[in-house]
N, C-alpha and C positions, 0 to 999 in steps of 0.2 A: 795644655789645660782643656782643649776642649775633647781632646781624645778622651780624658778622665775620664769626661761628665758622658759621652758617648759610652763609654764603658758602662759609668754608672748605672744608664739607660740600659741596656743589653741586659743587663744581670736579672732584673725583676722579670722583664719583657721573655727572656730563653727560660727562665723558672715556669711562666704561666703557658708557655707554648708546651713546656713538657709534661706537665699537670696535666693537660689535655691529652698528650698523647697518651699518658701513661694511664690513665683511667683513678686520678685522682680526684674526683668529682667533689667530696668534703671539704676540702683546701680552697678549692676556687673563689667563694666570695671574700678570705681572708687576701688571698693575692691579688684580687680587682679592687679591694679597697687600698691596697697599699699603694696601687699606680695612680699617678695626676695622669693632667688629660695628654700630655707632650706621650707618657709611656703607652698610652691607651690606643691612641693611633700607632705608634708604632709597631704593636700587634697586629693591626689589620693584615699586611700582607702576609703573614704567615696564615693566620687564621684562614683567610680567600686561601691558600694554595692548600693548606689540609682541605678545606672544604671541595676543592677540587678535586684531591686524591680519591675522595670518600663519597661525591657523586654518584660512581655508576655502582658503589658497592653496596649490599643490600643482608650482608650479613648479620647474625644477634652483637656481634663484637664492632661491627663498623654503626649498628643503630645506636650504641650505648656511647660511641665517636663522635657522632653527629649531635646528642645528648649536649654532651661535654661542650663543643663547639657551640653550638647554640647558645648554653648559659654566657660562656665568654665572650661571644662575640655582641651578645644585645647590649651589652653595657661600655663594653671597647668605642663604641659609635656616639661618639657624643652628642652629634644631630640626634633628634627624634626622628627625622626622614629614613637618614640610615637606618636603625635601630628597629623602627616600623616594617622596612624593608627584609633586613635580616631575617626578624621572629617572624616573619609572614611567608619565609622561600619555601618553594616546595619539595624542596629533598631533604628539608628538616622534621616531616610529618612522616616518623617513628615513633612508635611507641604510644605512650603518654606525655611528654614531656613538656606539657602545656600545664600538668596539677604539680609536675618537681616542685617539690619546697624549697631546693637550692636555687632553682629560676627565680620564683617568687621572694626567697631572701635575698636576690642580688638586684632587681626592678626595685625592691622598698627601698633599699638602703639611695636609691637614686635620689634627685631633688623631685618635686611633687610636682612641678613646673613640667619639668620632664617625663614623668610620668602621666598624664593627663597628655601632654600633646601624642607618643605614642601610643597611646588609648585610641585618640580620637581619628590617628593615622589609617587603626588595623581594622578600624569600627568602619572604617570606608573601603575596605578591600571588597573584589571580589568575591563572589559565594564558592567556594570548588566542589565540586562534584564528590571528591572522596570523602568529603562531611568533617575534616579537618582543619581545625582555627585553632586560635590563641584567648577563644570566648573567657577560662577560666583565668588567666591572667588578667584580662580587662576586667573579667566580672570584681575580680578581689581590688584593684585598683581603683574603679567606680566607688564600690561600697568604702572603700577604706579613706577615700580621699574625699569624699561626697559630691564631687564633680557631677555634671550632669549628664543624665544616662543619656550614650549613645541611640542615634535610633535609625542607622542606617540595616539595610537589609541583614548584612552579615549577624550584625548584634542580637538583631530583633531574632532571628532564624534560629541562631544558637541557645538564646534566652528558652525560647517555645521546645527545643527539645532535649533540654537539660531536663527537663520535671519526667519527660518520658525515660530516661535513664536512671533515676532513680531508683537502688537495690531497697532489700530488705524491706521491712515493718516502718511503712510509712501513712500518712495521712490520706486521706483522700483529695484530689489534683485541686480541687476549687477550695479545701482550707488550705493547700499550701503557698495559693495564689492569694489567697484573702491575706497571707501574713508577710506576703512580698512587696518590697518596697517599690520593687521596680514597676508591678501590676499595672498601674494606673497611668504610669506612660509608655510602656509597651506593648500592653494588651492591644489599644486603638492600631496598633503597628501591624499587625498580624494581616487585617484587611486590605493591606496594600502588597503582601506577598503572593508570588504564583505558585502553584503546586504546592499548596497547603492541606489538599483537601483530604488527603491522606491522614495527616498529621492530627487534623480538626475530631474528625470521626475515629479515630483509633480508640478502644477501650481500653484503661491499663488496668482496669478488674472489672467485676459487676455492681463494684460500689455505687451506690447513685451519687452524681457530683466528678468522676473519676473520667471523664471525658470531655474535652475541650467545649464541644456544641452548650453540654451541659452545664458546666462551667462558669460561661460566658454571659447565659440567663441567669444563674443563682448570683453571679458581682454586681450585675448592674441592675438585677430588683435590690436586691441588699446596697446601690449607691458607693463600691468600689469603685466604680467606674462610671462614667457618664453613659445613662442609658439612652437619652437622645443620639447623641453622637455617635453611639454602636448604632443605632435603627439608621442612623442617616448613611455610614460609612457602609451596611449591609447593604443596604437597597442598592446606593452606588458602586458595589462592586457587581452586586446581579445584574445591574445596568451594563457594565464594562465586558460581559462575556468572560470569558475565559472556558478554560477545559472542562469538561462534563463534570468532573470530579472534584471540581475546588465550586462548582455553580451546586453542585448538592448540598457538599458540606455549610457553603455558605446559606444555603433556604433550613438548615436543618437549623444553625444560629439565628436564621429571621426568627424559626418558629419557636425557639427558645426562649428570644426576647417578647415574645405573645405581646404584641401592639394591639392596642385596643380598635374598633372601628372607627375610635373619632381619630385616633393616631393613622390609619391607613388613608382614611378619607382626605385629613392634612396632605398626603403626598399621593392625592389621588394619579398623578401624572406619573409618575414612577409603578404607578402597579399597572396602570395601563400599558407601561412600555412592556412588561415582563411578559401581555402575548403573544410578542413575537419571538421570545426569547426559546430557553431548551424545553423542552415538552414538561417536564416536571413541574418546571417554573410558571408556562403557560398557566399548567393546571390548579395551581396556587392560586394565581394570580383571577383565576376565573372564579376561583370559590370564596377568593374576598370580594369580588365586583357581587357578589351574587349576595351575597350576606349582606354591604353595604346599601343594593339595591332594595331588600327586602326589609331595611331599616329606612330609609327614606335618607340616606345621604348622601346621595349621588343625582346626577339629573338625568334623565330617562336617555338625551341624546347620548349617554356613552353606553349606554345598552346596545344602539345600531354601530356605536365606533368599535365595540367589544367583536360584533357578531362579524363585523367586516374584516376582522382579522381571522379569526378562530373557523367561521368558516369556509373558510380558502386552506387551511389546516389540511396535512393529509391524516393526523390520529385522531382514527373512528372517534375514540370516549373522547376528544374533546371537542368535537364536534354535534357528537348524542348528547353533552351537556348543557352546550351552549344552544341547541333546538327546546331541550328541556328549559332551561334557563326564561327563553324566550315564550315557550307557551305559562311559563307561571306569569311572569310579567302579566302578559295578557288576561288571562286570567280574573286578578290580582285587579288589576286594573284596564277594563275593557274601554277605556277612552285610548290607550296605548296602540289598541288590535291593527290600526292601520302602519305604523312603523314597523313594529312586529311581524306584520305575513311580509312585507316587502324585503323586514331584514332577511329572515326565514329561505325566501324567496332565493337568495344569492348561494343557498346550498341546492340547489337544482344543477349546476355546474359541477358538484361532486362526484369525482369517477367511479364512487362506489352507490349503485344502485337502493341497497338497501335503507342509504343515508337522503339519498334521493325522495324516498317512499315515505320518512318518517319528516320531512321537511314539508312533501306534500300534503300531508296531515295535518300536521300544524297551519301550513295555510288554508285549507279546509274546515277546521276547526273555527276561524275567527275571520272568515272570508266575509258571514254575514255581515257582521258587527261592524268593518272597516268599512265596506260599501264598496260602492262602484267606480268611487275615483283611481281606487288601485289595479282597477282591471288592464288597461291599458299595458300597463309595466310587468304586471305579473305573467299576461301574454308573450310579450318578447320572452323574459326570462326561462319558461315554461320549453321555448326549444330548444335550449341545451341539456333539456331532460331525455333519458335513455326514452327506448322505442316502448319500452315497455308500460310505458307510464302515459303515455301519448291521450291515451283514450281519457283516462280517468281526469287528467289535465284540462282533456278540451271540453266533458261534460261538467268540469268546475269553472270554466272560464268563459264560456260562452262561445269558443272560437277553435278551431281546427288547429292541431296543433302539429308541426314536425311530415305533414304533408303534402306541401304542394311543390313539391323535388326540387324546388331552386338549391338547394345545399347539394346538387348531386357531383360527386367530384367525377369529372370524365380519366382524368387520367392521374396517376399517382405525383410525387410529389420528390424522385428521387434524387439523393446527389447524385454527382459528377463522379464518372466510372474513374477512378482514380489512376494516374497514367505512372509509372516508372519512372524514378530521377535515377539520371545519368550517375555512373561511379565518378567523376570526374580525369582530368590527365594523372597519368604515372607520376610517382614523387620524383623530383629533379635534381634532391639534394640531399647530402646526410644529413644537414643541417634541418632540412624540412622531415626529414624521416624520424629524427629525433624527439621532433616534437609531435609529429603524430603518435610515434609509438608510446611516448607520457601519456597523451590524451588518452589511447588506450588500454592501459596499465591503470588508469583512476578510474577510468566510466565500470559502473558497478554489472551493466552488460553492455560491452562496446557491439558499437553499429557494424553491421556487414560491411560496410563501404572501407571504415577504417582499419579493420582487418585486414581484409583482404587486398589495401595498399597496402601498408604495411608489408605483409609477407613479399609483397612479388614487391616492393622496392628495397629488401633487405637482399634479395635476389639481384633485382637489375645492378644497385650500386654494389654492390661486391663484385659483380662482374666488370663495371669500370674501375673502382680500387677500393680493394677492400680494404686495407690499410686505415685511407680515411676516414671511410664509412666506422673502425671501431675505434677510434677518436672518437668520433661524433656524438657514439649511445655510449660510449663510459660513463658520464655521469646520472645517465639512464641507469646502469647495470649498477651503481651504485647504492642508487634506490629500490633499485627492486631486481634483486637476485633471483635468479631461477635455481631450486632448488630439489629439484621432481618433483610432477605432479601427486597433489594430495593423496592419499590412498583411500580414503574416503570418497575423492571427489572424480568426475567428467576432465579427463584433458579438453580444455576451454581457451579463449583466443588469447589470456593474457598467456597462456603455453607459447607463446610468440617466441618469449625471451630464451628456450629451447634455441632455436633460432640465432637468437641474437647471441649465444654464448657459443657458438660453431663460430659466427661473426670474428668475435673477439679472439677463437682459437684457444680457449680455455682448457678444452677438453676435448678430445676426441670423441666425438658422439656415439661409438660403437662402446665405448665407457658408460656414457650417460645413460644408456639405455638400458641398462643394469644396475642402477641407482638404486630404486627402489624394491621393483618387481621381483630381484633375484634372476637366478641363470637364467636366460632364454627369453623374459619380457622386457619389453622396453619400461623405461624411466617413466615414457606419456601413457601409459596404459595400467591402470590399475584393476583390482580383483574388482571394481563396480563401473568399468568403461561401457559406456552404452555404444550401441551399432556406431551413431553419429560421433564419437569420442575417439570411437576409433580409426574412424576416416580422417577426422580433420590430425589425429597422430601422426598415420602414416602421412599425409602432408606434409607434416611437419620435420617429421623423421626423412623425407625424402629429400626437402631442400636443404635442409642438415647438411647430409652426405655429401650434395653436390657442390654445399662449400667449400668442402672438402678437400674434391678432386677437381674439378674444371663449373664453375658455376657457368650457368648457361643465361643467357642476356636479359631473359624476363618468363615468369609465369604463362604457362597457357591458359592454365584455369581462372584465371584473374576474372571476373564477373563484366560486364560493360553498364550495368546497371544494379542498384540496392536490391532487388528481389533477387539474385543471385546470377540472374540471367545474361546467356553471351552472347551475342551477336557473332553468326553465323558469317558473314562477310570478316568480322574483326578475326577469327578462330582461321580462317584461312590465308588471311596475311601474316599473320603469328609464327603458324606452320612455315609459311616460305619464306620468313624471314630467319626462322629456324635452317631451313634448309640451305640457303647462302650464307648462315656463319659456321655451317658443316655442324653444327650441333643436333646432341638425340633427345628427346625429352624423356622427361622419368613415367615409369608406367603410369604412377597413380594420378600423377600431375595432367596427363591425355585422359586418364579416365575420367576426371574430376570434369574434365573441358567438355566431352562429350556427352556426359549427362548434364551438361546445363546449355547446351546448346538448340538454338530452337530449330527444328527442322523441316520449317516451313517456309521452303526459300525461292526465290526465282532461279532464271535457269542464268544467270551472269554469275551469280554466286556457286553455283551448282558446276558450270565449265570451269571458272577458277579453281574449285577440290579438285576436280578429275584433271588439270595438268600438274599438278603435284606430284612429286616422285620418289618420296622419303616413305616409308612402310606407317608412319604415323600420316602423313598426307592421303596414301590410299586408304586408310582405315577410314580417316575423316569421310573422303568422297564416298565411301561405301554406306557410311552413317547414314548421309543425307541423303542418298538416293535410293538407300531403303525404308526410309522415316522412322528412325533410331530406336529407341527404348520403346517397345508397345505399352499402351496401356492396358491396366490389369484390372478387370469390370472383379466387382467385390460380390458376395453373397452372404444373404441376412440368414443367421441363426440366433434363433431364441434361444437363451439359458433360464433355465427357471430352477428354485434354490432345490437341493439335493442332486443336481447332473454335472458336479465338477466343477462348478464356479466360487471356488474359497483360496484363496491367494492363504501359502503359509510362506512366514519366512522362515530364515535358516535355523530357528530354535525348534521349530517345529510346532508356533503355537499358531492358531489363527488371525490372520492381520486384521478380519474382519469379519462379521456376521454375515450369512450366505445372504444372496442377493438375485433377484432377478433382472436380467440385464439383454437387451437385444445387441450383439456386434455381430460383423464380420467376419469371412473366411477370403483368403486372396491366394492363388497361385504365385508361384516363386516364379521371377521373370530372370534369376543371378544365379543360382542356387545350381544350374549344371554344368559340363564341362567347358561350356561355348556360352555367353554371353552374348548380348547385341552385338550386332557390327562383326562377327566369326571370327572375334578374338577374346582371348579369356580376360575374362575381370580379376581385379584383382581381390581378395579374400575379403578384407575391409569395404568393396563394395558387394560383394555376396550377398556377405551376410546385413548388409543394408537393404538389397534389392529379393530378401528371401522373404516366401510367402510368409502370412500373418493366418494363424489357427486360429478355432473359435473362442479362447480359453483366457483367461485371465491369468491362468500361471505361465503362458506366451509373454507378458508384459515383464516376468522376473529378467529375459534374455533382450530384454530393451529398454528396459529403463531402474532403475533401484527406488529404495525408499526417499532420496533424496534427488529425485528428480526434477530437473528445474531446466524446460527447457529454454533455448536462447536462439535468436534470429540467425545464428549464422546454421543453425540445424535446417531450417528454410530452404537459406540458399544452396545445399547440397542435393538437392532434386527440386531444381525451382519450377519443372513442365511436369510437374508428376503429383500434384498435389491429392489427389485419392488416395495414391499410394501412403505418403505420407499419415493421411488423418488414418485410416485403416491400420497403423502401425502403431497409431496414438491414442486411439478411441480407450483403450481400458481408463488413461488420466482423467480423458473429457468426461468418460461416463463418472467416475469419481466425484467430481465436480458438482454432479446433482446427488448421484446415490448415498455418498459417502460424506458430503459437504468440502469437500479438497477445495482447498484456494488457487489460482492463479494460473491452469492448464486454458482454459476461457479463452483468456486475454490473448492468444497467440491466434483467434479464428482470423479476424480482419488479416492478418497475413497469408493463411492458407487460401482466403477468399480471395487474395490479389494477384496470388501464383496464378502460373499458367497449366496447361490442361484438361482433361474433363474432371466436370464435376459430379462425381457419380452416388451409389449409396452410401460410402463409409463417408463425405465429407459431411451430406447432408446428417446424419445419423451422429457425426460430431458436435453438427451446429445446430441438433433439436436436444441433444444432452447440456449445452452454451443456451439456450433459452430459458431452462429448465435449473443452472446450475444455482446451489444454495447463496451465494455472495453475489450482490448489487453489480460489482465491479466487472464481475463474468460476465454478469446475462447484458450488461451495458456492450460490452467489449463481441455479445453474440448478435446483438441488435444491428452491429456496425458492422457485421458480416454477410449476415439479412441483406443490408442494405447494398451493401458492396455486389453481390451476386446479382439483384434484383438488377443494377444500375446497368451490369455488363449484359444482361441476357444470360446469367448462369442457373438460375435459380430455378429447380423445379420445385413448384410450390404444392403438387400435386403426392410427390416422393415425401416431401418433407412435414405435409399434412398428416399421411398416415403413418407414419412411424411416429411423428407426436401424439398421436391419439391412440397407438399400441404402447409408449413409453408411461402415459397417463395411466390405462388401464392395469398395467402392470405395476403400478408404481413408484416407477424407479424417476418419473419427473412428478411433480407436483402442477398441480392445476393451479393453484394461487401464485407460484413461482412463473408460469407459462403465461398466464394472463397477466402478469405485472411487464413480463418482456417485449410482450408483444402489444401491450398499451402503449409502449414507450417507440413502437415502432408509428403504430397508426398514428400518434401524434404528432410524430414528424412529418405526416403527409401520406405518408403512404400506406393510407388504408386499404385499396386494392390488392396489393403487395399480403395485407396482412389474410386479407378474404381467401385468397389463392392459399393462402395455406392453413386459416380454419375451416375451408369449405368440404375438401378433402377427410379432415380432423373430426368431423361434424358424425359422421356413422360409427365412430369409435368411441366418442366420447357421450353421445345421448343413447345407444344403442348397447355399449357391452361393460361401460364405468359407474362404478358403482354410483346412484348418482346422489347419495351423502357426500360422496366428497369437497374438501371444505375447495371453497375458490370456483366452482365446476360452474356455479350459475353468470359468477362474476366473467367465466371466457365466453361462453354463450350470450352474455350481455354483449362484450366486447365484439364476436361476432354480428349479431344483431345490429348494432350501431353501423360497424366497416358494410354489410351489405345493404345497408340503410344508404350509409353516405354514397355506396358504388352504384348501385341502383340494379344489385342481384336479383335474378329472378330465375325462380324453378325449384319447385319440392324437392324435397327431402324426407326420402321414408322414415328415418330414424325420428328428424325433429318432429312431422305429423303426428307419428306414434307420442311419441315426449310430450304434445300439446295435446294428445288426447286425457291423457291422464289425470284422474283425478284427484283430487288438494289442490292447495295453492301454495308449497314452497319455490323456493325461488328457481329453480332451475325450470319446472314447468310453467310459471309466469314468462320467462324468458325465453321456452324454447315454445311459446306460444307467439308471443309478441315477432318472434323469428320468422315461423310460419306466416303471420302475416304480413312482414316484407316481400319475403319471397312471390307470397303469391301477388305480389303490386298491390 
């Protein structure tokens, strides 16, 4: 008997499984109404195992599958958990299949019980990024059941951008809101969402009303909505910050909802908060204090609480406001004038001169009128006022101001010349190699250190057993398959797994290395390999090989510390530990070693090489006893636009508008038959160590349009850092001429190499002061420094090529003066003098002296030889100060004049 009823069971339950498979979709709600709940379950496991099959497939016939499956399974799950679960998976977001009218007639036909708690399930999911939900089936369930409207994220999100989808000959957005039921408890909902602000401001015609800002004013004048509760829920979101973009939209809905001043005044505390908020908002927020003040609703004390924020502000207009602001006040009301100069008073502190000058106005203005009790205060304050203002200061104040030297700094204020961390010991294990090499595999630019373990313990352990070692990274190579490098891209260190798949024995690497490239290139070398791509290749390609045939015990090149650098002592124990296991090292792997080797050594290091007796050991002794790779002094050449300086690429159209630019020219120190050390290099370091032309189409045979350099380019010439930036200078110059992001950031590392510091580095690091993005001239500041700290820095080199880059254009004055503001305020003003003193004949004597920013460095200067206690004319600034007018560069290169001269 029970076999019957099992039967019975099977028969509806293999009908509705094949309905699904067969692409019956019409039939479906008649065969889930004929099943009770015993049959319904029963289905599950079929349904989970199609669902399985139909996973990874993405076809039009496995989407219309998935369809199918969907309808059947939300109603199979008798839970609402289940069921919530099911219509919410993510491999069911095909098509449409959220408007099916077969879904939606098989959800009604449910109990209403049922229907509401899956509602209220799907209404608490997650948001997904592909902007696919099941919003249309809740939405028809809410409205049809009259349950109450969801109001968790997903719902509200979905709600807000249904009206945006909307085709055809429709209404405009605020009648279609006015006639929505949902309006008035979701609308409040929106203010609690992130990344709205997109959504808020979108226009879906030029109708008026057809845009959410606007919208949102015309519901809650018209009483759709509670218009208190919008002004409360606005203010509190401006309050909570958020992204630039959702703090606009949101002040475009304050200004929609037009609050009256008695309504602002009510929440005076909240508009006061909004000056410290985003500048937009500030600026709001100051044009209601000001309107409320000039109405009499406010108390005069947040006039000085307003000024105490706004001007410590670094944006000029809101700053020029808030002086304006404060002389009407005064004005307006001359019993005020004494809060008022002392507010005033607190922009003397501002690093822009000009804001300085119109501050000191305003306190001159109403100086009589406050009297004499403010003098006192207004004195101190007065000497954080530039040099220039000095004079006009102390015949307002009665008292000498910014002279009597006690501010003179003796000496700069640098960090700590930053010292080299150790590479640490060799991996010890495959188990430990395994995990580094992950670590390295995810870091989006892995560190030198981890590299360069990596390789030489992929090396050491396969010379103790490789065996274990490809146990180890299988489920490494699992994850992340080497499959040639990109053709697009730089062979780069996660190119490791090269490596790791010789490891494993996969493939003979004399295979792989025809992968991509075709006959004759390797797999790591693509048609856009730059010099350093191809070095760290052949590396790669070399210890490849030698897993090959007899791996050899460990790397020579292995670095002894993160900047790339080997210890000379470590380089010759390496050698004779080479030498007693009778093994030869690979050419490029010696080469690699003795271009990072420092070869400034005593003479116990120096006998140790010379008893070595392997053709790689006397190479080494010969390295160090002729003090290896020479340095290669650089020479300035000017380009100025029409002499060859136009970068075309391969279509032949212009990359860029011609440009004048100062770089470098360098001699080839690789580029002949004999190399340092009277043995030849190998091609990949050639053409690394080949001279650098004066030319910008030089940079097409070093770098590509996708040039991104990475730390371990560094550590490939860590004693040679001239060489380096002269190979690099066309990106740095980019950086200011061109606005290029992110070549900048890589100065603090050339600044902590070893080597001279000659023209092309400093010539890098005055294009990094100069360069258009914040994040550069920060990262050029910190290079500045780094030099300064070790004794690298000529500040005398670095003066006049900033003041020829100025005149020429290609830096900007206001960019150079923000960089180097940022230096002196960290102390070392000396530092910065050294290198606008130099700057100083180029800049008042051959620059145009309109240009915008020009008075504000000359300020800057002014001040650092103010604080340093410089003394000694200057033809060009004498000249500058003779000059007649009074715009600001000749105020300043007067006020300069009279530092100098004590």
């Amino acid at each position: 008997m029970n076999t019957t009823v099992e039967a019975d069971r099977q028969g509806p339950v293999d009908e509705l499984l094949t309905a699904v498979r067969s692409g019956r979709l019409a039939e479906l709600p008649e065969l889930l109404a004929g099943l009770d709940a015993a049959q319904r379950r029963a289905c599950l496991p079929g349904l989970k195992q199609l669902r399985k099959e139909l996973r990874p497939e993405w076809s039009r016939e496995a989407g219309a599958a998935k369809g199918r499956l969907l309808v059947a399974g939300a109603v199979c799950h008798a839970g609402p958990a289940g069921a919530a679960a099911w219509l919410g998976g993510r491999d069911f977001a095909v098509r449409d299949w959220a408007r099916n009218s077969v879904l939606h007639q098989v959800i009604e036909a449910q109990p209403e019980e049922w229907q509401v708690e899956v509602v209220t399930r799907l209404a608490d999911r997650p948001v997904r990024n592909d902007g696919w939900s099941m919003y249309p089936v809740m939405e028809a369930v809410v409205r049809r059941t009259g349950c109450e409207v969801p109001r968790g994220e997903l719902f509200v999100r979905r709600w807000s951008e249904r009206w945006d989808s909307l085709g055809g000959a429709r209404p405009p957005l605020v009648e279609t809101l006015r006639q929505d039921a949902f309006t008035p408890v979701l609308l409040p909902e929106l203010f609690e969402l992130a990344d709205i602000g997109y959504a808020l401001t979108f226009r879906l015609s030029p109708r008026p009303g057809d845009v959410w800002t606007e919208a949102i004013g015309e519901l809650a004048a018209a009483g759709v909505v509670d218009r208190t509760d919008l002004l409360d829920r606005c203010l509190a979101r401006l309050l909570r910050g958020g992204k630039p973009a959702d703090q606009r939209a949101f002040l475009e809905v304050l200004r929609a909802l037009a609050p009256t001043p008695e309504e602002y005044a009510a929440r005076l505390r909240d508009v006061v908060a909004l000056l410290d908020g985003l500048s937009v908002l500030a600026g709001h927020a100051q044009e209601v204090l000001v309107g409320l003040d000039e109405a009499g609703l406010i108390e005069p004390e947040v006039l000085a609480e307003a000024s105490a924020v706004l001007l410590f502000r670094s944006e000029k207009k809101l700053v020029r406001a808030q002086l304006s602001w404060l002389d009407k006040a005064a004005r307006r009301a001359p019993a005020r004038s004494g809060p008022v100069v002392l507010a005033a008073a607190e922009a003397f502190g501002h690093p822009d001169a000009a804001l300085q000058e119109r501050a000191l106005k305003v306190v001159a203005r109403h100086l009589k009128v406050a009297g004499e009790a403010v003098l006192p205060e207004l004195r101190a304050a007065a000497e954080t006022l530039g040099p220039v203002h000095h004079e006009r200061a102390g015949e307002l104040f009665g008292a000498r101001v910014g002279g009597d030297g006690q501010d003179i700094e003796s000496q700069d204020f640098l960090p700590p010349a930053p010292e080299p961390r150790p590479l640490g010991a060799p991996i010890g294990s495959a188990a430990e190699l395994a995990e580094e090499l992950s670590a390295l595999l995810a870091a989006r630019e892995p560190d030198v250190a981890v590299f360069e373990r990596v390789l030489d313990g992929l090396v050491r352990l396969s010379h103790l057993d490789r065996a274990a070692l490809a146990e180890a990274v299988e489920p490494v190579r699992r994850v992340h398959r080497w499959s040639g490098a990109g053709s697009w891209g730089d062979c780069a260190p996660r190119d490791v797994l090269y490596v790791v798949a010789a490891v494993a024995g996969e493939t003979p690497p004399w295979k792989l290395w025809d992968y991509l490239g075709g006959k004759g290139r390797s797999a790591l070398r693509g048609d856009r390999t730059t010099v350093h791509g191809a070095v760290l290749a052949a590396r790669l390609e070399e210890a490849s090989r030698q897993l090959f045939r007899d791996p050899p015990p460990y790397l020579l090149a292995t670095p002894t510390d993160t900047t790339g650098a080997l210890d000379a002592a470590v380089l010759v124990q390496r050698i004779a530990g080479y030498e007693a296991a009778g093994a030869t090292p690979g050419k490029t792997d010696l080469a690699q070693a003795l271009l990072r080797v420092g070869v400034a050594v005593d003479g116990t290091v120096l006998t140790a090489a010379e008893a070595l007796t392997s053709p790689a050991g006397r190479r080494l002794a010969h390295w160090l006893r002729t003090g290896g790779l020479p340095a290669q002094p650089s020479e300035r050449v000017l380009f100025a636009p029409g002499k060859g300086l136009r970068r075309v690429n391969e279509y032949g159209n212009r990359w860029w508008e011609e440009v004048e630019r100062i770089l470098v020219a360098q001699p080839g120190v690789g580029a002949g038959p004999k190399g340092p050390g009277g043995e030849r290099l190998t091609p990949e370091f050639r053409a690394l160590l080949d001279g650098t032309e004066p030319s910008v189409a030089r940079a097409r045979t070093v770098y590509n349009w996708n040039w991104r350099p990475v730390a371990h380019w560094f550590a490939m010439l860590p004693w040679h850092r001239e060489e380096l930036a002269a190979l690099w200078l066309d990106p740095f110059a980019e950086g200011a001429d061109q606005g290029e992001r992110g070549a900048a950031c890589h100065l603090p590392q050339l600044a902590e190499a070893g080597g001279p510091a000659g023209l092309a580095l400093h010539l890098a690091l005055a294009y990094g002061l100069g360069a258009r993005h914040a994040e550069d001239r920060t990262a050029a500041v910190d290079a500045l420094l780094v030099l300064a700290a070790r004794g690298d820095l000529d500040g005398e080199l670095l003066g006049r090529e900033l003041g020829a880059l100025v005149v020429c254009g290609t830096v900007m004055a206001g960019r150079l003066g923000s960089a180097l503001t940022m230096a002196a305020e960290t102390g070392a003003r000396a530092t910065v003098w050294s290198v606008l003193g130099p700057a100083l004949p180029a800049l008042l004597g051959e620059a145009d002296q309109a240009t915008r920013g020009l008075g504000d460095l000359i300020g800057l200067a002014t001040d650092c030889a103010r604080r340093t206690g410089a003394r000694g004319p200057v033809a060009e600034v004498t000249a500058a100060a003779g000059r007649a007018g009074s715009g600001r560069v000749v105020k300043e290169a007067r006020a300069l004049r009279d530092v100098l001269a004590g």
